[in-house]
N, C-alpha and C positions, 0 to 999 in steps of 0.2 A: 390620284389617291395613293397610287403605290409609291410615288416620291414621296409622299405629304409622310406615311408611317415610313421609310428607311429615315428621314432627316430626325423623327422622335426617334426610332431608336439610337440614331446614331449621338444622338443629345444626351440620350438615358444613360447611355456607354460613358459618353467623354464623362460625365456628371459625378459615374461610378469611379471611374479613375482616376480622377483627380481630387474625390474629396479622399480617396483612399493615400494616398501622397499626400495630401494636404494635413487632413488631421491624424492618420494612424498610420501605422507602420506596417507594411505588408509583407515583412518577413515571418517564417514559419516560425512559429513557440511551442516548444516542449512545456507540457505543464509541472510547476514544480520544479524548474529549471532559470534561473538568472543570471543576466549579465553578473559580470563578480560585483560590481561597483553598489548595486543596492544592497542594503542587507536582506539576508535569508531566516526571517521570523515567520515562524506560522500567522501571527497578526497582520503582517504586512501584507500577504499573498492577495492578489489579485481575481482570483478564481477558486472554484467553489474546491472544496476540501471538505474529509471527515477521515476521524481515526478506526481502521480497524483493528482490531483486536482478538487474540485466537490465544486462550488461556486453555492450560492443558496437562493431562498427567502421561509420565513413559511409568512403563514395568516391566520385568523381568517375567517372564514367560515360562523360565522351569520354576523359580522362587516367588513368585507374583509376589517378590518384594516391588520398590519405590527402587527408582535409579538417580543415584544424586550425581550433579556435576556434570549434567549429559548436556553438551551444547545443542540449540532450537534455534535456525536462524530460518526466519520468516522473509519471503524477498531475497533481495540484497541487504537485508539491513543487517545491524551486527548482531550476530551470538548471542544470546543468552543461556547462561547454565540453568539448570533444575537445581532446586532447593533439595533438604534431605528429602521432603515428603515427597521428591518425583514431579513436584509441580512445575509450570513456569507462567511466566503472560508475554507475549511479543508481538509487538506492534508496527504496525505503518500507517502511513500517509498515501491518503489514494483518491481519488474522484469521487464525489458521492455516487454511487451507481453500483450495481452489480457487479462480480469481479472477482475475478479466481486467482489466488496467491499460490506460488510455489513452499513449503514447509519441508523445512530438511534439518531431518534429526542427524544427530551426529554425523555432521559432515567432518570430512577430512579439515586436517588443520589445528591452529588451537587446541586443545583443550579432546580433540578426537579421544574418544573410549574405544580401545582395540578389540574390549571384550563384545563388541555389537556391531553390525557391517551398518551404513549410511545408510538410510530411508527416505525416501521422499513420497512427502501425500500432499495431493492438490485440495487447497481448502476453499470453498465455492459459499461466497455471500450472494444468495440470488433475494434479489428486491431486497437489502435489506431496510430493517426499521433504526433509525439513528435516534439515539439519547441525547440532549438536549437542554441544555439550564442557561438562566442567563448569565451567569458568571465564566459559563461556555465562553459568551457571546463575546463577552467583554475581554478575556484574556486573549482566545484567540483569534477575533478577528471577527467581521461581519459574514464572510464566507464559508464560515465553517457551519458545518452540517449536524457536528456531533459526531456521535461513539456507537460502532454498535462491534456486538460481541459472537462470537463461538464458539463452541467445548468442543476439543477433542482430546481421547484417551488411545495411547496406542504402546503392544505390548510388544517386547523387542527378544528375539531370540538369540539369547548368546553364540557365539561363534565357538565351534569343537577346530581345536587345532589339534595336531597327531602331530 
């Protein structure tokens, strides 16, 4: 009896391993990450995707004016400035799922305001709820999840230089 189950599993085993060589490919994949050769469209993507989005106002803390031209890079992604009204929206690409994004106001580089030191605040989508239409559907792909959003307002204290 103890033969009879090692020869199944060993059948279960070979079975897995070769249909894993046969039809897929069992090297590790980054998601959101391709060989260069396919193109890299959000329609194309193979795996589940949605946009998030973290739309937001900076302000001046002795003037609680609106700070315009203040770079907001969300991620790795690129820079965005603020409008005059202090606004901006900056976005990624990320798994549907829960997920905490790094946000950094005026970081160094580009476009950096001297009058303000760098900020970072950790922005946390827990369960979110994704937006959804079919024109979603169809532009980007069967995989995508949709859109979901979050406000934040954060007020910056000018730097006293002597």
């Amino acid at each position: 009896m103890k033969k009879l189950h090692l020869i199944g599993m060993t059948l279960v085993m070979a079975l897995v391993i070769s249909s894993c060589f046969a039809i897929y490919s069992c090297e590790d994949t980054i998601p959101f990450r391709y060989k260069p050769y396919p193109p890299d469209s959000l329609a194309t993507r193979q795996i589940p995707h949605a946009f998030f989005i973290v739309n937001g106002m900076v302000q001046d803390s002795l003037t609680q004016e609106h700070i315009p031209d203040l770079p907001i890079a969300l991620r790795s992604e690129e820079a965005v400035l603020t409008n005059e009204e202090g606004e901006f929206s900056a976005h990624t690409v990320a798994f549907p799922t829960s997920q905490e994004f790094r946000l950094l106001i005026n970081p160094y580089g580009e476009n950096h305001n001297p009058m303000y030191a760098p900020e970072t605040l950790y922005i946390h989508f827990i369960l979110p709820t994704f937006q959804l239409s079919q024109d979603d559907i169809l532009e980007y792909g069967s995989y995508f999840f949709g859109s979901t959003y979050t406000t934040v307002t954060k007020t910056l204290t000018p730097l006293v230089y002597e």
